[in-house]
C-alpha positions in Angstrom: 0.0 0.0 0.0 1.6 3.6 -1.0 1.7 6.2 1.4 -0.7 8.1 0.1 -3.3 4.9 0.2 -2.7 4.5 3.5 -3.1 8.2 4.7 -6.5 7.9 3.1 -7.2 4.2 4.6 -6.7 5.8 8.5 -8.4 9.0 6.9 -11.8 7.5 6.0 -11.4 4.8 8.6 -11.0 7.2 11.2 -14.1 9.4 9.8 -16.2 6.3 10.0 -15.3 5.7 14.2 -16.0 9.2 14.5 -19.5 9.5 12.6 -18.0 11.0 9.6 -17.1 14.1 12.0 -14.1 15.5 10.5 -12.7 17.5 13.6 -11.0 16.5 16.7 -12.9 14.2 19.2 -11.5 16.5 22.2 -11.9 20.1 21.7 -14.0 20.1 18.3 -11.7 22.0 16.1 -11.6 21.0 12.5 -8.2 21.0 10.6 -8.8 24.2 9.5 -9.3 25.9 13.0 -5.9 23.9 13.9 -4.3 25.3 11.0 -5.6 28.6 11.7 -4.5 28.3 15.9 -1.1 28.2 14.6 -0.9 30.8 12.0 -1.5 28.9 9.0 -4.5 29.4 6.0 -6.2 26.3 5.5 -3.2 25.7 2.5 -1.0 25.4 5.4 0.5 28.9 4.6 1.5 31.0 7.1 -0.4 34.1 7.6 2.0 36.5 8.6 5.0 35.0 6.9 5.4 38.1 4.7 5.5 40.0 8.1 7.7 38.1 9.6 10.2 37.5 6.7 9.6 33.4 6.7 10.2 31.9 3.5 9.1 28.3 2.4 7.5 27.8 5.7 4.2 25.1 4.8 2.2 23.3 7.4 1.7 19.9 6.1 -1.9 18.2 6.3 -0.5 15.6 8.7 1.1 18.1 11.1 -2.2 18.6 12.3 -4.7 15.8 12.9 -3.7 12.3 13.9 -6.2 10.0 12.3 -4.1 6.6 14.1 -6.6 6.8 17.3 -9.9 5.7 18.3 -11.3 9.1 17.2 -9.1 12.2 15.6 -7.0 14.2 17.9 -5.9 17.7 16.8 -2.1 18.7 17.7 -3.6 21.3 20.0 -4.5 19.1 22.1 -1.7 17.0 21.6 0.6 19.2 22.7 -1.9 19.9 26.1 -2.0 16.1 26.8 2.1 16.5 26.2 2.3 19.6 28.9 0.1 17.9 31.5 2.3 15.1 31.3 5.6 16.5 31.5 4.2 19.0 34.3 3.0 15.4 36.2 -0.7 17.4 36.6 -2.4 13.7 35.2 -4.1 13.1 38.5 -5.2 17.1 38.6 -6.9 16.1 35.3 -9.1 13.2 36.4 -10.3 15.2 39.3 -11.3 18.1 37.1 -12.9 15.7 34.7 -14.8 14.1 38.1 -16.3 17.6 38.8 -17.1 18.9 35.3 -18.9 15.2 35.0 -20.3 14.8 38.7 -20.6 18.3 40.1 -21.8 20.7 36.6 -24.2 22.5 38.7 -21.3 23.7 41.1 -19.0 25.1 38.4 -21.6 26.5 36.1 -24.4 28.0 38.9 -27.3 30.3 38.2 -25.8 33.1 40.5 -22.3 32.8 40.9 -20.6 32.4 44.2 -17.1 32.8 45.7 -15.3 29.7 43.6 -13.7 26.9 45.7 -10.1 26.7 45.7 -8.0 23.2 46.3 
């Protein structure tokens, strides 16, 4: 299989575990919004690279979605899973996910209170 078979292979494979949603199972951006959180047009061009005197600078296609997973991941949040890991914060995390899935209603109140700290 070429390479270019198999980028479409995971591509469509991918799309089909992911109800042919096209954008990144954590945070929802599509490649585009990836491209554009790092300064790229959706040709992978850099926005400001006349500004900034870059030459021959292209974001490839695969720079910015991982298709290989369960769902698509963007590199956004790539690079957060990467910082929480190096920064050892994987337990602060999981508690954050335990109140944003248990305790909604205390994070997001009708009329805001002091917040709770610890």
């Amino acid at each position: 299989m070429s390479r270019i078979d198999e980028h479409f292979h995971l591509y469509f494979a991918a799309l089909d575990r992911a109800g042919q949603h096209d954008r990144c199972f954590l945070c929802r951006r599509t490649p585009a919004d990836v491209k554009h959180f790092f300064g790229f047009d959706e040709n992978g061009i850099a926005l400001d690279a006349a500004r900034y005197g870059l030459e021959d600078v292209v974001l490839m296609a695969t720079d910015i979605m991982s298709y290989r997973g369960e769902r698509p991941i963007c590199a956004v949040c790539q690079i957060n899973v990467d910082a929480i890991g190096i920064l050892d914060e994987e337990a602060i995390v999981r508690r954050i996910y335990e109140q944003m899935a248990t305790r909604r209603e205390e994070l997001w109140p009708e009329h805001p209170g002091p917040s709770i700290e610890g």
